[in-house]
Every structure is written in C-alpha cells, then in structure tokens.
C-alpha positions in Angstrom: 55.0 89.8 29.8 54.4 86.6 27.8 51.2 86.3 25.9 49.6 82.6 25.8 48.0 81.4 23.2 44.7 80.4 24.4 44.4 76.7 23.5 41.5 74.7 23.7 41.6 71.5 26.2 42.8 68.1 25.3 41.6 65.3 27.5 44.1 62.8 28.6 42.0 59.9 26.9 42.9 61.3 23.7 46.7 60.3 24.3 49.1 58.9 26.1 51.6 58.7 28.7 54.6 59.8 29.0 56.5 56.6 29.2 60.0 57.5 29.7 59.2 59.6 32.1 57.0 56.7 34.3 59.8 54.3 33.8 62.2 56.6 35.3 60.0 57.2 38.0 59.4 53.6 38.9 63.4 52.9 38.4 63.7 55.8 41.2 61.0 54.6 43.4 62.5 50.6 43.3 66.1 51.4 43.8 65.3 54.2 46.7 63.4 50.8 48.4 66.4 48.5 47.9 69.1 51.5 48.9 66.7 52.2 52.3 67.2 49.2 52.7 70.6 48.4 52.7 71.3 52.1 54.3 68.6 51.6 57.0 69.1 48.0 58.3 71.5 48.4 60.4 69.4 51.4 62.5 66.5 49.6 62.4 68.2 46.6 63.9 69.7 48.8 66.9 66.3 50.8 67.4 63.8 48.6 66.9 65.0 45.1 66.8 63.5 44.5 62.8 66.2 45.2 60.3 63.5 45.3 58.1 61.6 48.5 59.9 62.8 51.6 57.6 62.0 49.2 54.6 58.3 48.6 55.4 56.9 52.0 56.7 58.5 53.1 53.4 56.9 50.4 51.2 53.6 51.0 52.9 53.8 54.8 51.7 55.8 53.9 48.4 51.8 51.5 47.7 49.7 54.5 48.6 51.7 56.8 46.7 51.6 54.7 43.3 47.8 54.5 43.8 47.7 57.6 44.4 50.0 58.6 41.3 47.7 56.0 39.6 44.7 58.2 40.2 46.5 62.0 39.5 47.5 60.9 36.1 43.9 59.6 34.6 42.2 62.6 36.2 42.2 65.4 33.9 44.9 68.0 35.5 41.9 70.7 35.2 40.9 69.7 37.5 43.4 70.9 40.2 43.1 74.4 39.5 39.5 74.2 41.1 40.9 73.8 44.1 44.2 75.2 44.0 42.9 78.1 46.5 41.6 76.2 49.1 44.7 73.8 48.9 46.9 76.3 49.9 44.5 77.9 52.5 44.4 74.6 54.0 48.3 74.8 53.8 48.4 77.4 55.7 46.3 76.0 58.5 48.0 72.9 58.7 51.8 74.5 58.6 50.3 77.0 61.8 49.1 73.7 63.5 52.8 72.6 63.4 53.7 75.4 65.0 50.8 74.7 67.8 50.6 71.0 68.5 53.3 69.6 66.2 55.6 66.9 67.1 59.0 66.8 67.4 61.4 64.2 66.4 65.1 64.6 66.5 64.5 68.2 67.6 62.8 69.3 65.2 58.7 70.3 65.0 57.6 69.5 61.7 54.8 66.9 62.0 50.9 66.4 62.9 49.7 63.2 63.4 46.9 61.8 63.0 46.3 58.8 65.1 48.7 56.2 64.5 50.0 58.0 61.7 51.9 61.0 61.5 52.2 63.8 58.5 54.4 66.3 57.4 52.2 69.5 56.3 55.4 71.1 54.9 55.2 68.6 51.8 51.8 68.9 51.3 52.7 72.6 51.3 55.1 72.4 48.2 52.4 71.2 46.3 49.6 73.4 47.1 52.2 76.2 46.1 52.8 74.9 42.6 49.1 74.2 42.1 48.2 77.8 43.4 50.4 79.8 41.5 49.7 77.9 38.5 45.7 79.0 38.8 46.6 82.5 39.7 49.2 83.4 37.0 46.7 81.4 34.5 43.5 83.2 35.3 45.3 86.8 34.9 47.3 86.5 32.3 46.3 89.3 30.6 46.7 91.6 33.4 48.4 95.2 33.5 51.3 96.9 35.1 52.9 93.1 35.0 55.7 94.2 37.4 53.7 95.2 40.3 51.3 92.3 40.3 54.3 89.8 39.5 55.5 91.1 43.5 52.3 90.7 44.3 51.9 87.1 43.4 55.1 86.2 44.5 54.1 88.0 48.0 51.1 85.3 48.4 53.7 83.0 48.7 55.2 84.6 51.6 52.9 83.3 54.5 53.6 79.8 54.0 57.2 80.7 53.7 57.2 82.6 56.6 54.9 79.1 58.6 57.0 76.6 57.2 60.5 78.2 58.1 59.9 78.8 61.2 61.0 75.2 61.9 61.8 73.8 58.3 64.3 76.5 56.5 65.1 73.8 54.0 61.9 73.3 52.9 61.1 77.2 52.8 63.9 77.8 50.4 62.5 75.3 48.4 59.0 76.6 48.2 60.7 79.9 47.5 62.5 78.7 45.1 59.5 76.7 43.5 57.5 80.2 43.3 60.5 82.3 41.4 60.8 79.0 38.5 57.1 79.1 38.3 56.9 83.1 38.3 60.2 83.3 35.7 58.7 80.7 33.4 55.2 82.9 32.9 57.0 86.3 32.8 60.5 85.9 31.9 61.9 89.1 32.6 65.0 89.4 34.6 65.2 92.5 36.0 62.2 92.1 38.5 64.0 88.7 39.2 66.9 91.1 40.5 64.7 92.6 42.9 62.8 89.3 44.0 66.5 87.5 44.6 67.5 90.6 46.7 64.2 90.5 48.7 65.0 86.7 48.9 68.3 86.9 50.5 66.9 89.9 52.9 64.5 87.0 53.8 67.0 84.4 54.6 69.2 86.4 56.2 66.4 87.5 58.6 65.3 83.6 58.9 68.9 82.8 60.2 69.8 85.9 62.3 66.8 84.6 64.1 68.0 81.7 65.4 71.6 80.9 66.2 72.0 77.1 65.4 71.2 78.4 61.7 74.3 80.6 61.5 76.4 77.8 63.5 75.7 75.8 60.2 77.3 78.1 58.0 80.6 77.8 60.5 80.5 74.2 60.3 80.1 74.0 56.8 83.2 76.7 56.4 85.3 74.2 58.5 83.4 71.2 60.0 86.7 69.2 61.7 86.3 71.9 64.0 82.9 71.9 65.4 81.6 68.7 67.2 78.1 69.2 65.0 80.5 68.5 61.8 81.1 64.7 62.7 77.7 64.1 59.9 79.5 65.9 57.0 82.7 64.0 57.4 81.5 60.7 57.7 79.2 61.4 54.8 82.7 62.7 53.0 84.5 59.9 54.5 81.5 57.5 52.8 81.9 59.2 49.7 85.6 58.8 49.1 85.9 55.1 50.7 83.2 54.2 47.5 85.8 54.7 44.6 84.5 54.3 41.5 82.9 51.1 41.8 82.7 51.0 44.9 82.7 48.7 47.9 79.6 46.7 46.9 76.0 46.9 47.8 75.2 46.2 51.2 78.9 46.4 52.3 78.9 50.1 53.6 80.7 50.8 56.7 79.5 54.2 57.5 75.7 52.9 57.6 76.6 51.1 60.8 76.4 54.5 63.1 79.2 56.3 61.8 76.8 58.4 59.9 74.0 59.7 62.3 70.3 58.5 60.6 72.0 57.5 57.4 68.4 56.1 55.8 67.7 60.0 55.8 69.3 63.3 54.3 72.9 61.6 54.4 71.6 58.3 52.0 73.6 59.9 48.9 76.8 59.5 51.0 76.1 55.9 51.5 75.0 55.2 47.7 78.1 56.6 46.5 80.1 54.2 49.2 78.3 51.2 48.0 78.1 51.7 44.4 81.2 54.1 43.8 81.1 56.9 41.4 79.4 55.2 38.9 76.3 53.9 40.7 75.7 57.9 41.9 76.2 59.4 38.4 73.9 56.7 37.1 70.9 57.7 39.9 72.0 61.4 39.1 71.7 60.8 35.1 68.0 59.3 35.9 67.1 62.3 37.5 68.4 64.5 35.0 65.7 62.3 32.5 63.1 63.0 34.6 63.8 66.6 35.0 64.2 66.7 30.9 61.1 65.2 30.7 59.4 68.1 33.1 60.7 70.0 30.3 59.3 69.0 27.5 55.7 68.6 29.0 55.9 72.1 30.2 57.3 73.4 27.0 54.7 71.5 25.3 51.0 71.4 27.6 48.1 72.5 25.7 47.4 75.3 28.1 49.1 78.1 30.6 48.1 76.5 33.7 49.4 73.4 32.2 52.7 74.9 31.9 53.4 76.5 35.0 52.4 73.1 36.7 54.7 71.2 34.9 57.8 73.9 35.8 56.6 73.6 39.3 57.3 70.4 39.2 60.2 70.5 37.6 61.7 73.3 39.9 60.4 71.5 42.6 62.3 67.8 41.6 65.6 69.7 40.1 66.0 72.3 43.9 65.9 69.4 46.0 68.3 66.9 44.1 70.7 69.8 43.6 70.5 70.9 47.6 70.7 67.7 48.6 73.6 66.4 46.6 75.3 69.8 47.6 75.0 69.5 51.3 76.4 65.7 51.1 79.1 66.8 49.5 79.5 69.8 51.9 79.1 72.0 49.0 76.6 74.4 50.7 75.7 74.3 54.4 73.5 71.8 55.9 69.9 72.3 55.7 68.3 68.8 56.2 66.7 68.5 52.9 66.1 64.7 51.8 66.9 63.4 48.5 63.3 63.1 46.6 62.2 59.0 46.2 65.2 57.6 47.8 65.7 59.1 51.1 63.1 57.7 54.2 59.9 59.8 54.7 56.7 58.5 54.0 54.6 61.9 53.9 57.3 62.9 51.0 57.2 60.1 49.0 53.3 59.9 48.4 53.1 63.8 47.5 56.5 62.9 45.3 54.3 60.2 43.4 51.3 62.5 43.3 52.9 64.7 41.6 54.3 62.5 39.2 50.5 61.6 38.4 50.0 65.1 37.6 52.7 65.3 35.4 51.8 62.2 33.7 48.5 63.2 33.2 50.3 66.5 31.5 51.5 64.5 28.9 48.5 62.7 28.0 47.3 65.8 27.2 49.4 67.2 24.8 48.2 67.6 21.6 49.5 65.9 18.4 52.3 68.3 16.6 
C-alpha cells in the first residue's frame, strides 16, 4: 500500500493552466467537427435531407461542452469529491432507467430522453466512477488489511458494470477498466491485480455467454468475409488501405457514401485514415498520445491523493477508448461499438469528454510550484 503524503490544498487561482494540454484538446474538438463533417454529410443528406445535420447537433453539444469545460476548470476540483457518492448513486438510477424506459436506436437501448433531447446515462456513468473511486480510495487511505478492502472497492464498481452491460458491453469494459487504472495507481501491487484480471475475464465471459450476438462478434472478427455482419469491418479495412499515406484527400472518401454503415460513428477512424492517409491518422493518434502524457504528469504531480487518482481516471478513461477504438477499426479485437473520444458523433459523450477536460485543467492549476 502506498502512503500519501498529506499535502495541503492549492487553489487553482494560485496558477495556471495547463496549456498544452487545452490546445490539444481544442485541436481535437475542431478537427472531430470538420471530420463529422466530411464523414457525415453524405448520411445526413440521404436521411434527413441537410448535409449539414450530423455537423450541427454536434456543434450544439461541442458549445455546451466547452462551457461546461469552461466552468469544471475554474471550480476548485475539491469540490467534486463532495458529491462523488451521490454521483454515482444517481448513476445507478439512471443506467436502471435504461434498462426500464430507455430508447433504442439501431437496436440498441442505451438512451433516456428528456423531451426533445435525449441522453446517454452510460457516459455520465464513466465519470461518476472516476470521481467515486477517487473520494473513496482518498478518504481511507490509511486503511488496513489493504488487500481485502482493495476487492472491496473494486466490488462497488460492480453494480454499474453489471447496469451498464446489460446493453452497453463496450462501455462496461471501459468503466472496468477505468476502476483497475484508478485502483493500480493508489496501491500498486500486482498480485491482487492477478486476481482482479481473473475475476474480470470470469465477468466478461459470463456477459457474452449471456447473449449470443456477443459471441457471433468474436466469429466475425476471427474471419469477417464470412459472416454477412462483417460487411462494416471490411469496408472500414477497405477505407483504410484505399487512404495510402497521404491519402485521397479530404472530403474525397468513397466509403462515407454508404459503403460503411453510420460512418460519422464508431467506424470515423476508417474514413480519416481514407482521407488523410497514414499520416493524417498518426498525426490525430500523436495528439492523443499529448494529451494522455499530459494526464500524466498532472497525476503524477496534483497536490493531493484524490487529485491523483482523478487525473489517472482520466487518463485511463481517454487512453481505453482510443486504443479500443482504433483496435476494432483495424479489426484488431472484436467489435464492440465504442466511439472514438471528440471525434466520433454523440452529443451526450462529447460534453462529459469536455467536462472532464475541465477537471483536469483545473488539476493543473493546482499544482504547486516545484
């Protein structure tokens, strides 16, 4: 078990922002608007009759989500862990209303809506879990037998897993995986790990055996040419090797215009990589690895243990999705439908995406002069 150094607080007016980190963020944010854009124009025509439809539901959450990023990063990060309980208790509540009066959209039951509006509880959910094991871990840090209550902790995480995968598997390994970064980075030990990565894999396995589309995907993904649900993967791969190194210029994509199904979402990386080759994806993948650096070295370097664990949550949280993404474009793990953070469509993900950059910003400003 680590022991913390207790640290007294910094307020953020006493420094400030992180500034490579908010410029990559905002290079992110504008190139995801100009990509959805170019990815989801054809769609929107065909559906909707506005090319511009994708582009202005997402620029609509993209403003909320800056304010709202805005906001997170001049309030002192403090004062999160007040409510980092009741944030995930209202998780909860929100992922079992899903499950109750949810909405479907391309078969799948994953929103609530709320008038005109609809939301995605599931994001809000990945949040809620950083915040809440953050508070936890930081208010017992000095507690005994740290093997037992590190299971412990890591089995309060189970009943939003157990909510959220019940239609969203993607997002349930990510919250999993969320909880064992933020877990590993307080007590880095790795022989409970072990034992938490075994229980993990019991989990999954149980998660798929209990529906049969989930072990279809692992078939398809083995050899997709021969399975009719494969046609997405290898137009994505098709996308992929069409863009070259350079490649075919943006705007100019072929497999936007319905060869791959609801391109603008998990499949966007495919088109990217046809529009602006090799180079343009390495370039997005190289900003990504700056703001995951970044996540770094405001975790490695807030002025208190709560601090910490927030900023590895975020971290874990940006760095699981990029890599799961990437990999299931690239049909180098099995599909599981998980978007690409700040450049694939989804309005409910973007604003808690820019939230949390707002915390993490607010992180910074707090770090004390070395």
């Amino acid at each position: 078990m680590v022991r913390w150094p207790l640290k007294s607080k910094v307020t953020a007016s006493d420094k400030t922002i992180d500034y490579p980190l908010l410029v990559c963020v905002l290079l992110v944010v504008v190139f995801g608007l100009v990509m959805l854009y170019s990815t989801g124009s054809y769609n929107g025509r065909v559906k909707f009759g506005d090319a511009g439809y994708y582009l202005k539901k997402q620029f609509f959450a993209t403003a909320i989500g800056l304010l709202v990023m805005y906001v997170a990063s001049i309030t002192d990060y403090h004062l999160w862990e007040r409510f980092a309980v009741a944030g995930y208790g209202i998780s909860l509540v929100l992922s079992a209303l899903v499950l109750l009066i949810g909405q479907s959209y391309n078969g799948s039951k994953r929103w609530l809506a709320l008038g005109p509006l609809s939301f995605q509880p599931s994001e809000f959910a990945k949040v809620a879990v950083i915040l809440f094991l953050a508070s936890v871990i930081s208010r017992r840090e000095n507690k005994k037998h740290p093997l037992a209550w590190l299971i412990g902790v890591f089995a309060m995480t189970l009943p939003i897993v157990a909510l959220v995968g019940t239609n969203n598997l993607s997002t349930a390994i990510i919250i999993l995986g969320i909880a064992v970064i933020v877990i590993f980075t307080a007590y880095p030990a790795y022989f409970p790990f072990v034992c938490i990565g075994g229980a993990g894999v019991a989990m999954m396995s149980l998660f798929l055996s209990m529906e049969s589309y989930r072990l279809e995907r692992l078939m398809i993904w083995r050899n997709p040419e021969k399975y009719e649900k494969g046609y997405q993967t290898i137009q994505g791969l098709y996308a992929i090797g069409s863009g070259g190194l350079f490649g075919r210029g943006l705007g100019e994509s072929m497999q936007k215009l319905g060869f791959v199904p609801e391109a603008q979402n998990d499949m966007i990386f495919s088109i990217i990589c046809e529009e602006l080759g090799l180079v343009g994806a390495l370039l997005l993948i190289l900003l990504f690895f700056v703001m995951i650096w970044r996540f770094l070295l405001i975790a490695q370097h807030a002025p208190d243990l709560f601090g910490t664990l927030t900023g590895a949550g975020i971290l874990g949280h940006i760095a699981i999705q990029v890599i799961l993404n990437i990999g299931v474009v690239t049909n180098t793990i099995p599909n599981t439908g998980i978007t690409l953070p700040f450049i694939s469509y989804g309005g409910t993900s973007v604003v808690f995406l820019l939230a949390e950059m707002g915390i993490a910003l607010n992180l910074s400003r707090c770090i004390p002069k070395r």
